[in-house]
Backbone as CSV, one residue per row, in Angstrom:
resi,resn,N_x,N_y,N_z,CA_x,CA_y,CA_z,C_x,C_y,C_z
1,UNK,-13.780,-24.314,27.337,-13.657,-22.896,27.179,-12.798,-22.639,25.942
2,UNK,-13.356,-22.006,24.995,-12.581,-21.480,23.571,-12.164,-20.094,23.376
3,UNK,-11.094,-20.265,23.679,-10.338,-18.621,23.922,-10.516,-18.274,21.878
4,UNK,-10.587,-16.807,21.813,-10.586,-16.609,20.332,-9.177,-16.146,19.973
5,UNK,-9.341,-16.591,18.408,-7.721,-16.216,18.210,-7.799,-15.099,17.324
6,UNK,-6.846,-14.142,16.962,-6.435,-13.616,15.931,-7.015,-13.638,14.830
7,UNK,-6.860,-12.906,13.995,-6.729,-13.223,12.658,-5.566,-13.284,12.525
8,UNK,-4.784,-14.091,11.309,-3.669,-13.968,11.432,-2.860,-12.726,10.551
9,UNK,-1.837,-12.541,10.865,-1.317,-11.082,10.153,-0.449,-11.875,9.003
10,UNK,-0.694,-10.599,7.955,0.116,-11.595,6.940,1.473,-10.762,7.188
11,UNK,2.348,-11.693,5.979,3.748,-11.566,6.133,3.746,-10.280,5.139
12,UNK,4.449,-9.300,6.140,4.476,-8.235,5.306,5.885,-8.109,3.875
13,UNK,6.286,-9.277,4.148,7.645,-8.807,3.252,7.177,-9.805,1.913
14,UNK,6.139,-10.712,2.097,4.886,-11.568,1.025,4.527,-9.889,0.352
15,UNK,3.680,-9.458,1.207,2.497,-8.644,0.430,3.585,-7.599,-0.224
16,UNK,4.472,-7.010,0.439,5.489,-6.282,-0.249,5.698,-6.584,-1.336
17,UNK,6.199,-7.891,-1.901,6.321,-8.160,-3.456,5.167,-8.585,-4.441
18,UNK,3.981,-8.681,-3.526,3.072,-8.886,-4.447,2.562,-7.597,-4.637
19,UNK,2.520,-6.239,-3.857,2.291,-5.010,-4.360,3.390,-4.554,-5.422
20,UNK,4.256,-4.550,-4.992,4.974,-4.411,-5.543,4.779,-4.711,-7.652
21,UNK,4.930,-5.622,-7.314,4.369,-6.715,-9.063,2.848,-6.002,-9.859
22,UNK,1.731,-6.451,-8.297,0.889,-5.758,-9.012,0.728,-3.971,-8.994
23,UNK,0.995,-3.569,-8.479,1.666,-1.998,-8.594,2.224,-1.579,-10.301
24,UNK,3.147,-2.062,-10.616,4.094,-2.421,-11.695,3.305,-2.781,-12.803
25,UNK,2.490,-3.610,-13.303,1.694,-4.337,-13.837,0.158,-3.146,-13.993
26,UNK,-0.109,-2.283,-13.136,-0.963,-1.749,-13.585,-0.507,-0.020,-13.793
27,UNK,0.802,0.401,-13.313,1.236,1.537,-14.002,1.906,1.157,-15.720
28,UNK,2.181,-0.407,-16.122,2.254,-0.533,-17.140,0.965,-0.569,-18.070
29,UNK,0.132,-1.209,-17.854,-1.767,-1.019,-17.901,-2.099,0.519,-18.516
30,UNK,-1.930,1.150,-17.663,-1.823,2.703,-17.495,-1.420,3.669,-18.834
31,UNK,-0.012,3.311,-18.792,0.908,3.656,-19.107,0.456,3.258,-21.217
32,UNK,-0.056,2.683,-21.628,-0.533,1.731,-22.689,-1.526,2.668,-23.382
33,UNK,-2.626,3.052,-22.321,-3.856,3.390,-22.586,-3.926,5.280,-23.477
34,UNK,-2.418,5.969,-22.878,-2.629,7.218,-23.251,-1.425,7.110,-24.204
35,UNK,-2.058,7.506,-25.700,-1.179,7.455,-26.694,-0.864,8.659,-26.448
36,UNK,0.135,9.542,-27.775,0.566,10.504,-27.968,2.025,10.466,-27.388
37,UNK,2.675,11.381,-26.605,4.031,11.490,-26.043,4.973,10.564,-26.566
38,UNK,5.959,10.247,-27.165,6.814,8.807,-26.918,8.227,9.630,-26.062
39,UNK,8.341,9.963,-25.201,9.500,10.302,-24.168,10.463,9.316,-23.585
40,UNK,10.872,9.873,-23.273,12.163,8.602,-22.203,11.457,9.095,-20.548
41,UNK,11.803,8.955,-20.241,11.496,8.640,-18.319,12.088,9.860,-17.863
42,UNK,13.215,10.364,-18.726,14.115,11.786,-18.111,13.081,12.694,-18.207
43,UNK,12.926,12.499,-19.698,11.649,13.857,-20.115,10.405,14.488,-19.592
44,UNK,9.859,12.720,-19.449,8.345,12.503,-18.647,8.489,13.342,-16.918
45,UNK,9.569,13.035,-16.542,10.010,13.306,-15.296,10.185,14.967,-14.889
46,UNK,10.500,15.686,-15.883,10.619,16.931,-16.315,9.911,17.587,-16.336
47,UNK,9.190,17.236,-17.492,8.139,17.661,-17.718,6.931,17.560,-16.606
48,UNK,7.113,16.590,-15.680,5.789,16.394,-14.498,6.620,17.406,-13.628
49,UNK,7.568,17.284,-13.487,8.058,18.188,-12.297,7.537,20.242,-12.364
50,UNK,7.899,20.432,-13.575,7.086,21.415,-14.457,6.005,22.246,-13.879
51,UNK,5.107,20.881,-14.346,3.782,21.263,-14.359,3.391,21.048,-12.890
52,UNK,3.707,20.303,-12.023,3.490,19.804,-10.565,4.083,21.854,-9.965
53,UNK,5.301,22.136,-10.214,5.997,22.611,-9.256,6.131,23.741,-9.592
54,UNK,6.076,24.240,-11.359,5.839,25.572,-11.673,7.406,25.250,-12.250
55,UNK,7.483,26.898,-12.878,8.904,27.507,-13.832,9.738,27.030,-13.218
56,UNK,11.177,26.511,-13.533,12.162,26.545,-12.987,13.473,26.748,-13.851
57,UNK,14.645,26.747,-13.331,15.739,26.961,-14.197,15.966,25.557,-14.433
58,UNK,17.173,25.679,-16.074,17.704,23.979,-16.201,18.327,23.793,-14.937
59,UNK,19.480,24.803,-14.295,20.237,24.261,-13.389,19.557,23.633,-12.020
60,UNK,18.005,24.470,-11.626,17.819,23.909,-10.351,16.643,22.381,-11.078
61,UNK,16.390,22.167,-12.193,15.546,20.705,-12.452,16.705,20.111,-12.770
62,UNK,18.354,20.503,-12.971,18.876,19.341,-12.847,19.362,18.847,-11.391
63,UNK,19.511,19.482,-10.341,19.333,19.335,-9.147,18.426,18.293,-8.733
64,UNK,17.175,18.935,-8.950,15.932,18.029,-8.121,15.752,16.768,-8.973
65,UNK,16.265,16.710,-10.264,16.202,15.571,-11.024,17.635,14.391,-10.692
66,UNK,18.532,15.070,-10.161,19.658,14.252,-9.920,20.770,13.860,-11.149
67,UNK,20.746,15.114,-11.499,21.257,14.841,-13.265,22.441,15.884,-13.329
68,UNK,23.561,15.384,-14.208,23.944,17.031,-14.438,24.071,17.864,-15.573
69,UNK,24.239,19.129,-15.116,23.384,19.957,-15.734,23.695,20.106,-17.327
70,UNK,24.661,19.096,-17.847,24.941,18.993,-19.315,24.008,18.034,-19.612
71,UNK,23.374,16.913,-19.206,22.136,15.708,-18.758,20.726,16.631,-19.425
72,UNK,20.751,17.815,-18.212,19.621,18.395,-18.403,19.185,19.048,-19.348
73,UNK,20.480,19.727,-20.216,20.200,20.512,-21.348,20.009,19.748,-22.276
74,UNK,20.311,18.671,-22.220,20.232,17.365,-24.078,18.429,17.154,-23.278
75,UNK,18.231,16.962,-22.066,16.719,16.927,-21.850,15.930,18.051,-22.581
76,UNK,16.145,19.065,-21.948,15.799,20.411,-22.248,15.450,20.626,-23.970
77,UNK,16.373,20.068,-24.198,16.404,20.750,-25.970,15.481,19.769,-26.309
78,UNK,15.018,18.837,-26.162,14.571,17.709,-26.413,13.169,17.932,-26.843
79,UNK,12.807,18.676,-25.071,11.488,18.798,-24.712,11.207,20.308,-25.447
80,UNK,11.907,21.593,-25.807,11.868,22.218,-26.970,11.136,22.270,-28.149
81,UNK,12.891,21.340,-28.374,12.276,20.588,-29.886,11.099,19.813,-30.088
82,UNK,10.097,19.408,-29.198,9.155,19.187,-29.408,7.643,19.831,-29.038
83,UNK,7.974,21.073,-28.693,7.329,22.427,-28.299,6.248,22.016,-27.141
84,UNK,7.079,21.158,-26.022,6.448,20.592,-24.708,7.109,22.024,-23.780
85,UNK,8.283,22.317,-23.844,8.168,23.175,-22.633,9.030,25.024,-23.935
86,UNK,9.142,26.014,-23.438,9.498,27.234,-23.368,9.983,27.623,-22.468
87,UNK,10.891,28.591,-23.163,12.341,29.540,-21.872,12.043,30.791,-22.138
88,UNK,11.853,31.394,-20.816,11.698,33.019,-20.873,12.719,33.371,-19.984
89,UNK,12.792,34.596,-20.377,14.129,35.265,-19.519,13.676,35.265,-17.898
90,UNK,14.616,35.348,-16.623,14.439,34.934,-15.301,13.652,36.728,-15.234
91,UNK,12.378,37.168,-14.676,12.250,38.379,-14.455,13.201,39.110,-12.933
92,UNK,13.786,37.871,-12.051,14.488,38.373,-11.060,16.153,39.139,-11.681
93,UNK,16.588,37.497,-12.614,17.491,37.407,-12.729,17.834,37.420,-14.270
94,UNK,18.003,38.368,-15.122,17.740,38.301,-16.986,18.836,36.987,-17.457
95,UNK,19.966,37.120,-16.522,20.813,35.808,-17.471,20.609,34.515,-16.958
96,UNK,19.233,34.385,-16.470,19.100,32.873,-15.930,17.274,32.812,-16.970
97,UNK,17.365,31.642,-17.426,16.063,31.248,-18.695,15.171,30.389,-17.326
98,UNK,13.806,30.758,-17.165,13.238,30.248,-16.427,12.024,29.451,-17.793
99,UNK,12.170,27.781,-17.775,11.881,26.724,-18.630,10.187,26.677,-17.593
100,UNK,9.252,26.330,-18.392,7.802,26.300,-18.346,7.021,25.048,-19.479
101,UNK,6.044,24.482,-18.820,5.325,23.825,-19.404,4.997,24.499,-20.936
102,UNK,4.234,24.292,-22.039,3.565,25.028,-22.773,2.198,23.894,-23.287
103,UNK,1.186,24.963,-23.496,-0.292,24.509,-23.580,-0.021,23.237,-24.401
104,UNK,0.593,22.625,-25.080,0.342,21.640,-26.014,0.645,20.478,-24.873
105,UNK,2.191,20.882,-23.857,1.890,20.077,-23.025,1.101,19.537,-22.438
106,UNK,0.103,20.679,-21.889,-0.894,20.704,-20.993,-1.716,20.212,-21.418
107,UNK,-2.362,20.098,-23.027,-3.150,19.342,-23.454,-3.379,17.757,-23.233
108,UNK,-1.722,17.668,-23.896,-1.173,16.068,-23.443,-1.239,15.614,-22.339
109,UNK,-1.155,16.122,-21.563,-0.978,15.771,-19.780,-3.269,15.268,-19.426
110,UNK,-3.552,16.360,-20.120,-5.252,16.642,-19.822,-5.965,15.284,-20.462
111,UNK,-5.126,14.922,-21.981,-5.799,13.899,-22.426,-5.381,12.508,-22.154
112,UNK,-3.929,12.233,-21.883,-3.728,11.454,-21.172,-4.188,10.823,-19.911
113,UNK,-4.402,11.902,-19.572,-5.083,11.582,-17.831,-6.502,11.026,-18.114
114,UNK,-6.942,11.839,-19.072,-8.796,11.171,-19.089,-8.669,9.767,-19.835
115,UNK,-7.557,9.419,-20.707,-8.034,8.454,-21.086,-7.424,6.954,-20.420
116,UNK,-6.468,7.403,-19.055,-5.976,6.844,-18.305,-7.340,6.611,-17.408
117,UNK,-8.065,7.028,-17.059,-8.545,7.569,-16.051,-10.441,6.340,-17.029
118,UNK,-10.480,7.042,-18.205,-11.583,6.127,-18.342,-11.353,4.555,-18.341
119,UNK,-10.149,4.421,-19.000,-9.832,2.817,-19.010,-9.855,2.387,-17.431
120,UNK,-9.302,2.754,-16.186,-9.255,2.457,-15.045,-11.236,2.307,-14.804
121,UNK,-11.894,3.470,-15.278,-13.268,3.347,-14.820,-13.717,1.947,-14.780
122,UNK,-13.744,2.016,-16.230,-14.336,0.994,-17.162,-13.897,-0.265,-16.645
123,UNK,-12.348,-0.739,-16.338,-12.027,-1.701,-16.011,-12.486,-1.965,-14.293
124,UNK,-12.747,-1.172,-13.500,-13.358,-1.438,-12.658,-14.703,-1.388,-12.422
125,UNK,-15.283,-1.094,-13.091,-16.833,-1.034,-13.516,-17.017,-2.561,-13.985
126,UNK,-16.461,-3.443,-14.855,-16.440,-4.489,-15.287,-15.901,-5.559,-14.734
127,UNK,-14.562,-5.403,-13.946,-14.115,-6.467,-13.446,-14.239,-6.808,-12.406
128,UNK,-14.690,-5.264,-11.103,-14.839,-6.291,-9.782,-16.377,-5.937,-9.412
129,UNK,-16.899,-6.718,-8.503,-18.098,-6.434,-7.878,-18.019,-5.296,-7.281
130,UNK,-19.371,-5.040,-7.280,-19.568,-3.564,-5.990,-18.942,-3.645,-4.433
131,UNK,-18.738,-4.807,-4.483,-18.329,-4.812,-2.609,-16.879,-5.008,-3.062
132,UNK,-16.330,-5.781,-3.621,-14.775,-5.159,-4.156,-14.619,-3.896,-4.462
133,UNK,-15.067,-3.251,-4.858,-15.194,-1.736,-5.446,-14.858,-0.889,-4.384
134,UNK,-15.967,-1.315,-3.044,-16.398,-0.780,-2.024,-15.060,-1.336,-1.503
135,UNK,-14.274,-2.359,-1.396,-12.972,-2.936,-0.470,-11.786,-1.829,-1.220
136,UNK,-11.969,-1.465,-2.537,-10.921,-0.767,-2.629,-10.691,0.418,-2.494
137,UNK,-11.900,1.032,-2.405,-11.967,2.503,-1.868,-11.134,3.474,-0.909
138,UNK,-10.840,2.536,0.435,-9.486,2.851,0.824,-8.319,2.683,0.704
139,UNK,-8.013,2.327,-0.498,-6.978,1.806,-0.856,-5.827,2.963,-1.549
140,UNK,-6.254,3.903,-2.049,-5.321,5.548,-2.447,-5.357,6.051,-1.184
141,UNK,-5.630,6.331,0.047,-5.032,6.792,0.820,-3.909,6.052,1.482
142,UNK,-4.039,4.572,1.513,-2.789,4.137,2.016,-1.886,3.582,1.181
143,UNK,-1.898,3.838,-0.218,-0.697,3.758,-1.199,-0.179,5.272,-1.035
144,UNK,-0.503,6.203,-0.516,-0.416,7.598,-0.805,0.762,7.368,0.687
145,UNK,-0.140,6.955,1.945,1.074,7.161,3.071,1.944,6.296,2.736
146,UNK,1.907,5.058,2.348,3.244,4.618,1.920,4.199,5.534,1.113
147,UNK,3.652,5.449,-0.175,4.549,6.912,-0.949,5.175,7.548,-0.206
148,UNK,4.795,8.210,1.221,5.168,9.163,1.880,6.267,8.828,3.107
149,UNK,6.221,7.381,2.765,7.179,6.927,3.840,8.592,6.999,3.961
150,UNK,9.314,7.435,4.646,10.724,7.943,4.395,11.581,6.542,4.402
């Protein structure tokens, strides 16, 4: 009599660093493919928060950024001086500057993404089979609940 076994479970604290690596390895991939911007990580960060979350003041993106708010203004001027974001007066509040994406951003963000977005095609169009293709398909929803994991 042959009792069946398992499959066996892998070691999750293995696959942890190998996501991890390859995770890393293909937001650098990524990251390669869309010229234009040369930012620091503060800026990029800013600027996504921006466009993700809408107008905000320097004082509350230096909040949600974890920065302070002398941090945020050398950001701020930065992203200015390079006519990525604009300050309009607060319409609630006139002595508070509510900071906004501006279209050139938005351009950058639009062309970046497509050409992020074709290199990913292309490289999966070429490198794995259709039934790999088909294995990875669920694979953004459960990088997404991880993301979401507290």
């Amino acid at each position: 009599m042959s009792e069946q076994q398992a499959p066996p479970q892998p070691d999750t604290a293995a696959l942890a660093g190998e996501l991890r690596v390859a995770l890393a390895q293909l937001v650098r991939r990524l990251r390669e493919q869309a010229d234009g911007m040369d930012l620091t990580r503060s800026q990029s960060s800013v600027l996504l928060r921006l466009e993700r979350d809408g107008a905000a003041t320097a004082t509350a993106l230096a909040r949600a950024e974890g920065v302070r708010p002398q941090s945020m203004a050398k950001i701020v001027q930065a992203l200015e001086a390079a006519g990525l974001v604009s300050g309009a007066p607060d319409p609630r509040d006139g002595r508070k500057t509510l900071l906004s994406i501006t279209e050139a951003a938005r351009e950058e963000f639009r062309t970046g993404r497509l050409a992020k977005e074709d290199w990913l095609t292309r490289a999966l169009d070429t490198t794995l089979s259709p039934a790999e293709v088909a294995q990875l398909a669920s694979t953004p929803g459960l990088l997404r609940r991880l993301a979401q994991s507290p």
